[in-house]
N, CA, C and O atoms as a MOPAC input file, in Angstrom:
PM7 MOZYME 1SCF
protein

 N    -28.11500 1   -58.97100 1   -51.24800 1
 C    -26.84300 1   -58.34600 1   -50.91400 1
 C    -25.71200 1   -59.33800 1   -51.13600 1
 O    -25.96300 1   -60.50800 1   -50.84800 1
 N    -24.40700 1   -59.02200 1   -51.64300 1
 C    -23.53700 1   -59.86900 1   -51.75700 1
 C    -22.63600 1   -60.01800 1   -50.52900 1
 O    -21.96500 1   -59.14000 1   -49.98700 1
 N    -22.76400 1   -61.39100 1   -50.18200 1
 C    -22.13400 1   -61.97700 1   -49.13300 1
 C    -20.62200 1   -61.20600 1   -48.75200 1
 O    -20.45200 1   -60.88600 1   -47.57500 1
 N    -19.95100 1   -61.02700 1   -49.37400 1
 C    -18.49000 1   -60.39800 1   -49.16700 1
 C    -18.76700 1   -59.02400 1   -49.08100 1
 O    -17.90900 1   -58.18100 1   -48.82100 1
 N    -20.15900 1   -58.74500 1   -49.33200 1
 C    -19.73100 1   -56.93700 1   -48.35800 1
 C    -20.65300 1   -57.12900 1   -47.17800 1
 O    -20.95100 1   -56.02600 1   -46.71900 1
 N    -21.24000 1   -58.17400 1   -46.48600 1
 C    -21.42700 1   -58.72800 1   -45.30200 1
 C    -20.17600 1   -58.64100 1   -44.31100 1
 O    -19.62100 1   -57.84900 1   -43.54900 1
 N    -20.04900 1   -60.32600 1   -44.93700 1
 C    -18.44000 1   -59.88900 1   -44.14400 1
 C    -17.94600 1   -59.21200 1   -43.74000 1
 O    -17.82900 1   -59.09700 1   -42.52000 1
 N    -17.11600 1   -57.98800 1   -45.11700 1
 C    -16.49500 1   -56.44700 1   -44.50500 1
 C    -17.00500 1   -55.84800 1   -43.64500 1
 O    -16.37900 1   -55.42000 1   -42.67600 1
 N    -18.93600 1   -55.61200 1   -43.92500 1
 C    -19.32100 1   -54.40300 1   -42.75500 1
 C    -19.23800 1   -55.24500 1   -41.38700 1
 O    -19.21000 1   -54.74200 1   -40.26400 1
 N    -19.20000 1   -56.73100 1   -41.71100 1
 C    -19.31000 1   -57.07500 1   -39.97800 1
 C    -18.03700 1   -57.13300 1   -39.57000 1
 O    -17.99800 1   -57.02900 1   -38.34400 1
 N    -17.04900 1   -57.24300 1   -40.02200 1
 C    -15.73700 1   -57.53700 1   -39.59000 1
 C    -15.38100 1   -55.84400 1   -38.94700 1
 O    -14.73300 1   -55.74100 1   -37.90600 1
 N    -15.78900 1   -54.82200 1   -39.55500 1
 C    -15.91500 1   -53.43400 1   -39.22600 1
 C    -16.63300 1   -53.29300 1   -38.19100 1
 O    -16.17000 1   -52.71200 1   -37.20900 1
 N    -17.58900 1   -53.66900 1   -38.19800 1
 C    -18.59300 1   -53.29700 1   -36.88300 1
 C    -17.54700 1   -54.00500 1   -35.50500 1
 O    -16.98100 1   -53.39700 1   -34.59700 1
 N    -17.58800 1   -55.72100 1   -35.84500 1
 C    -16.91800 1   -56.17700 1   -34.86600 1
 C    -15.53500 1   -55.61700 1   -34.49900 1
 O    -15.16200 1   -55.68500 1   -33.32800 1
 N    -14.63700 1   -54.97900 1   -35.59400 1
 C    -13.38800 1   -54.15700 1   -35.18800 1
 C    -13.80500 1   -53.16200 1   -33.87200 1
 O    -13.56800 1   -53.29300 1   -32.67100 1
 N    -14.51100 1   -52.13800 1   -34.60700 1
 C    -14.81600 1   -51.10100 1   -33.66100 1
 C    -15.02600 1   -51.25900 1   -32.44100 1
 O    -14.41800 1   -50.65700 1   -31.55600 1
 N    -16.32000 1   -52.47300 1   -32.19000 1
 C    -16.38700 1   -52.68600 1   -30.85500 1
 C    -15.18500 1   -53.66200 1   -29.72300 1
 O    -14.88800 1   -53.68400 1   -28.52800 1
 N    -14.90200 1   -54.17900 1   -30.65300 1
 C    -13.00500 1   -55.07100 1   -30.10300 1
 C    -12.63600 1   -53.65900 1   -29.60300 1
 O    -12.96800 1   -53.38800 1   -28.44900 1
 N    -11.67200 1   -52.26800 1   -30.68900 1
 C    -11.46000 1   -51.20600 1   -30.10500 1
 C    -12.02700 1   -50.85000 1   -28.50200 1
 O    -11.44300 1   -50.81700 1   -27.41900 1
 N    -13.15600 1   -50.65500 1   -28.82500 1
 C    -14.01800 1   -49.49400 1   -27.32900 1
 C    -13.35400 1   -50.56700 1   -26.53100 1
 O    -12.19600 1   -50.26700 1   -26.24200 1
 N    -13.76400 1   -51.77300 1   -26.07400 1
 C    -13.86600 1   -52.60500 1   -25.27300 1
 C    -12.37500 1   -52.52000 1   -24.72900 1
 O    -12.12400 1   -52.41500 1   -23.52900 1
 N    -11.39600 1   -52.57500 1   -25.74200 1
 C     -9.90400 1   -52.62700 1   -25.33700 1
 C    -10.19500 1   -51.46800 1   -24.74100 1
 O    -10.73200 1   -51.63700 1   -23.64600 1
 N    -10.01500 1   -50.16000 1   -25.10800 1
 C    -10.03600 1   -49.04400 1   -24.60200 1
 C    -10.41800 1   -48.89700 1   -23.60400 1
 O     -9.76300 1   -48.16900 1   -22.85800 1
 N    -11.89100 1   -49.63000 1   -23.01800 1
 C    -12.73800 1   -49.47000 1   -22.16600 1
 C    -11.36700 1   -50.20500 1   -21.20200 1
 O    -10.71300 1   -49.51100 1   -20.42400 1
 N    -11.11000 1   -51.58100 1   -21.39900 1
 C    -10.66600 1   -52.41700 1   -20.31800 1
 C     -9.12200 1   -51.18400 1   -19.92300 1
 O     -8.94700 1   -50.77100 1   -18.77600 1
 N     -8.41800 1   -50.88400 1   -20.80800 1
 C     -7.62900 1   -49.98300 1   -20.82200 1
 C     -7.36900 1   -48.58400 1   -19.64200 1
 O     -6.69400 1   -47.85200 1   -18.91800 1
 N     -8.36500 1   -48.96600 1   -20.15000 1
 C     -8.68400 1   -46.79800 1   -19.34400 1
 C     -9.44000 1   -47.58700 1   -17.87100 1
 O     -9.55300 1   -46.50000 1   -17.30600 1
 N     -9.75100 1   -48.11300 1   -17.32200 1
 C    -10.66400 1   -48.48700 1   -16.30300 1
 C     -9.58800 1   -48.46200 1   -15.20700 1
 O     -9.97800 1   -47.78300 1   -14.25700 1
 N     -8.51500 1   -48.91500 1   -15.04700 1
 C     -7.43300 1   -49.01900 1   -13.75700 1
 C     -7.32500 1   -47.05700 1   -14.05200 1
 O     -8.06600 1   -46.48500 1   -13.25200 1
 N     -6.87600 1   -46.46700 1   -14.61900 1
 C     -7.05100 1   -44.99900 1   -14.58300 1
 C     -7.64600 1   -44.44700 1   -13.94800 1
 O     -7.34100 1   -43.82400 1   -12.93000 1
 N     -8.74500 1   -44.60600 1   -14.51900 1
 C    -10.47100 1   -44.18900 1   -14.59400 1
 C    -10.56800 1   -44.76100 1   -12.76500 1
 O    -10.91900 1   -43.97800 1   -11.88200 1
 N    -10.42900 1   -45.29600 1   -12.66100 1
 C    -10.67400 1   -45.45900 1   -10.85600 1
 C     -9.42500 1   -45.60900 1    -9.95600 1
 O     -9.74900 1   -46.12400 1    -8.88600 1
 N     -8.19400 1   -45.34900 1   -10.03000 1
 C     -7.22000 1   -45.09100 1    -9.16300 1
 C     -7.53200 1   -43.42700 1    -9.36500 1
 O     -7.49200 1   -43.09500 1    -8.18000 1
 N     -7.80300 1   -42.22800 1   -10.08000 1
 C     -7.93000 1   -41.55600 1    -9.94400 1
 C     -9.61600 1   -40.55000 1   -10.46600 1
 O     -9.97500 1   -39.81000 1   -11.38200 1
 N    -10.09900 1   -41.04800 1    -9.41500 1
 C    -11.45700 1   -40.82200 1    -9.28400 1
 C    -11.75400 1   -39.11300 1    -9.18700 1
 O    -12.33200 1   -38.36800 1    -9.97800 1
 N    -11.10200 1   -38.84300 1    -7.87200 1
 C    -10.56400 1   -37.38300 1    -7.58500 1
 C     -9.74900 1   -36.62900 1    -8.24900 1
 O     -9.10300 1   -35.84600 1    -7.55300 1
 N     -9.51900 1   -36.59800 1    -9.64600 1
 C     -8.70000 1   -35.98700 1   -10.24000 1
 C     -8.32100 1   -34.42300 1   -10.10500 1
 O     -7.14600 1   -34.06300 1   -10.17800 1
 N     -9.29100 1   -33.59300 1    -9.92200 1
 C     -9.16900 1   -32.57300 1    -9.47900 1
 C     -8.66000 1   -32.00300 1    -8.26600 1
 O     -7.88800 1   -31.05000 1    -8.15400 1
 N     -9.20000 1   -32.71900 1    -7.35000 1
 C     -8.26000 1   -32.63100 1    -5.53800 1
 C     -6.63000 1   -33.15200 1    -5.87100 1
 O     -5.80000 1   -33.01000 1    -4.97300 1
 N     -6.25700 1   -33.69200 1    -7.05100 1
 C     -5.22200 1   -34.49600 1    -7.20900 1
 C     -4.47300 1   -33.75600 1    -7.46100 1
 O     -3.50600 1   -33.62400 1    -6.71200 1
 N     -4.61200 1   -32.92000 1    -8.68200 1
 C     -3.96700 1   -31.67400 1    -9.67900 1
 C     -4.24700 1   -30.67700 1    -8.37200 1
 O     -3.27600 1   -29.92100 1    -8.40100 1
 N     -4.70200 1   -30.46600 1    -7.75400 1
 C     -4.77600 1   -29.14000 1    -6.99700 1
 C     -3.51600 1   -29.34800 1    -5.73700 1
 O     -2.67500 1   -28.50600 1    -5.42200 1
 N     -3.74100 1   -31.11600 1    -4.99300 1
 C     -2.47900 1   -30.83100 1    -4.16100 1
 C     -1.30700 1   -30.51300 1    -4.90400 1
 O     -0.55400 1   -29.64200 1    -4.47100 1
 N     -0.99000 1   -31.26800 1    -6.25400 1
 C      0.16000 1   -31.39100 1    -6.84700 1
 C      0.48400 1   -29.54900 1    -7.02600 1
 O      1.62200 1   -29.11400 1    -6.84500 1
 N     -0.46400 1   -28.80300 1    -7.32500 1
 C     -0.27500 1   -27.37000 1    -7.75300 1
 C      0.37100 1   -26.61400 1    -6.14400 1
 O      1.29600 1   -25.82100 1    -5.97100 1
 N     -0.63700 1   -27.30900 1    -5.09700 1
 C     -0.14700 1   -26.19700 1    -3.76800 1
 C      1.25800 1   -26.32200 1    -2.98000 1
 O      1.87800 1   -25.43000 1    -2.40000 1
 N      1.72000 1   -28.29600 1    -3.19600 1
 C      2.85600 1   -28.60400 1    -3.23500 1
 C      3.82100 1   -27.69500 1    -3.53200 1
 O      4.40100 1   -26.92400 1    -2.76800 1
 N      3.98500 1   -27.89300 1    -5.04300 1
 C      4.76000 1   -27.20400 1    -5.80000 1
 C      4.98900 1   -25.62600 1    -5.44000 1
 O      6.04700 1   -25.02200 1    -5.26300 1
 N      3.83900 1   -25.23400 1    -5.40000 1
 C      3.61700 1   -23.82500 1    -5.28800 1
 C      4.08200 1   -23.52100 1    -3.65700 1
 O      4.09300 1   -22.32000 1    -3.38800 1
 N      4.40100 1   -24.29000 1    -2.72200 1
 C      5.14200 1   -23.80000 1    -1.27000 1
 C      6.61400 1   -24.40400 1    -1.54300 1
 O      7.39900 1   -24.11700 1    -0.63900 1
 N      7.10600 1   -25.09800 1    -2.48100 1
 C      8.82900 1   -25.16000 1    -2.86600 1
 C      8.77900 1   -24.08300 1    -2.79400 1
 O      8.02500 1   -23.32500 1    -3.40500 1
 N      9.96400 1   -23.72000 1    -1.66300 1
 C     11.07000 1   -22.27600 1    -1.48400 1
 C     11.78400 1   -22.07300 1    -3.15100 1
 O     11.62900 1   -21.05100 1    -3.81900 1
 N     12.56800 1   -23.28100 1    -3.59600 1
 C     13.22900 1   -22.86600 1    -4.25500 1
 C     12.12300 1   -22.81200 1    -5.75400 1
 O     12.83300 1   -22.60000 1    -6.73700 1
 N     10.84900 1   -22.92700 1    -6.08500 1
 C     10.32700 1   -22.74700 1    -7.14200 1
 C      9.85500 1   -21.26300 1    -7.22300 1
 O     10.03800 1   -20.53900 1    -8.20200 1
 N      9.11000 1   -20.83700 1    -5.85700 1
 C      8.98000 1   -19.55000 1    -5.72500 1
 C     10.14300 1   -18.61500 1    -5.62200 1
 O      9.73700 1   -17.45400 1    -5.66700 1
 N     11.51300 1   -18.70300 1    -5.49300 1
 C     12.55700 1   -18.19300 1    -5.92200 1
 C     12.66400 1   -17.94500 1    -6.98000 1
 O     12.97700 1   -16.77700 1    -7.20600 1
 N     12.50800 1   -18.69300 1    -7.94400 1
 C     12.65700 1   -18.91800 1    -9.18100 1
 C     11.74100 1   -18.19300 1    -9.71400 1
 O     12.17700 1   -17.24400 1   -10.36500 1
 N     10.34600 1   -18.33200 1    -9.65600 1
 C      9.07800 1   -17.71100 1   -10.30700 1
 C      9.52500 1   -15.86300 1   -10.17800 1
 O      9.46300 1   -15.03200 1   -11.08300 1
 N      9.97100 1   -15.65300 1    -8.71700 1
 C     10.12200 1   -14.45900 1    -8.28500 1
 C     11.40500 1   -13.89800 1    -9.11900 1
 O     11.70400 1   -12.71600 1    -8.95200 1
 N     11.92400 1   -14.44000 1    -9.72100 1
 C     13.55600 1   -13.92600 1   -10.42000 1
 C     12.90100 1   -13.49700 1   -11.92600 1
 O     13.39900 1   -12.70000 1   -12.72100 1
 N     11.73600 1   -14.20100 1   -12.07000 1
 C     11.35600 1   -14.56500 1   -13.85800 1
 C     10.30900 1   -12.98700 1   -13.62800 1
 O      9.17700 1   -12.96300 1   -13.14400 1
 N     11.11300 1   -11.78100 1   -14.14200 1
 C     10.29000 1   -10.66300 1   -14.02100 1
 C      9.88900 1   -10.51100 1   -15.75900 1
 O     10.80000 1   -10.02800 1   -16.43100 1
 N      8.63100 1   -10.87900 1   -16.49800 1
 C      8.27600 1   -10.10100 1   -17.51400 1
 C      8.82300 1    -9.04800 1   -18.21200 1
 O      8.86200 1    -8.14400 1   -17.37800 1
 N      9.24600 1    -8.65100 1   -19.19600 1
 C     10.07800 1    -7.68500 1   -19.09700 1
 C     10.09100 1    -7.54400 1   -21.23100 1
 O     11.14200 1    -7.45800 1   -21.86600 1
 N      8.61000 1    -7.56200 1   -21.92200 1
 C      8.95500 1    -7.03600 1   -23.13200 1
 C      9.60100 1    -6.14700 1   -23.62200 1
 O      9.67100 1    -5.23000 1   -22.80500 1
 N     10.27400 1    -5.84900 1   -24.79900 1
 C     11.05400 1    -4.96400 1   -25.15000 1
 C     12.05300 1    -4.42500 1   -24.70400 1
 O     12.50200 1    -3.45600 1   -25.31700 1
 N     12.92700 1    -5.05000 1   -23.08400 1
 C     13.84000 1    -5.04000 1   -22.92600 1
 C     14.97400 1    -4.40100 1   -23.29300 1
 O     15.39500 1    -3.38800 1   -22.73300 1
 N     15.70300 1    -5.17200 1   -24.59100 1
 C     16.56300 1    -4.73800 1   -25.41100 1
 C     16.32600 1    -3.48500 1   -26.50000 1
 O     17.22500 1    -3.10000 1   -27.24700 1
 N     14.89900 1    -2.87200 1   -26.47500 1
 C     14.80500 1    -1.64100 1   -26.98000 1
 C     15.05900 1    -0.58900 1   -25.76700 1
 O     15.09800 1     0.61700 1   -26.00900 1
 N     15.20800 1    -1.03400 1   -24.61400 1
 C     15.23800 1     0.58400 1   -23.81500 1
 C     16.64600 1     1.31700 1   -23.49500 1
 O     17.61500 1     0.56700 1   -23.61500 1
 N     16.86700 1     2.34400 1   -23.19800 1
 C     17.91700 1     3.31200 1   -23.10200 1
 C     18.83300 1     3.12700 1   -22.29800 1
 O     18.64200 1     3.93800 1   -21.39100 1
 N     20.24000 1     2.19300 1   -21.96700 1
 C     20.64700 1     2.18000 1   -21.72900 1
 C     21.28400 1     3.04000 1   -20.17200 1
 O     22.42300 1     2.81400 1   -19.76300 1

């Protein structure tokens, strides 16, 4: 095998795993400050969802296709 496509595939191999590893070290403070992600997104949803003034709002936003086709 010729030495210079050694090199390349190892310099490739070793890229990739440099990548994960960053990634890995990366994502890990994430990855465990939010363990519970789901209980997380759910308070953030019930929060939101008891704002007076969002449910005002939701309640004003009536659906209403074709609108501008009906009879005056």
């Amino acid at each position: 095998m010729n030495p210079s496509f050694l090199r390349t595939a190892l310099r490739i191999v070793l890229g990739f795993v440099l990548t994960l590893v960053l990634l890995g070290f990366l994502s890990a403070p994430l990855l465990l400050r939010n363990l519970d992600f789901k209980e997380m997104v759910k308070r953030r949803i019930e929060t939101a969802l008891s704002n007076e003034t969002l449910q005002a709002r939701i309640g004003d936003l009536s659906f209403q296709p074709f609108y501008h086709l009906r009879a005056k």
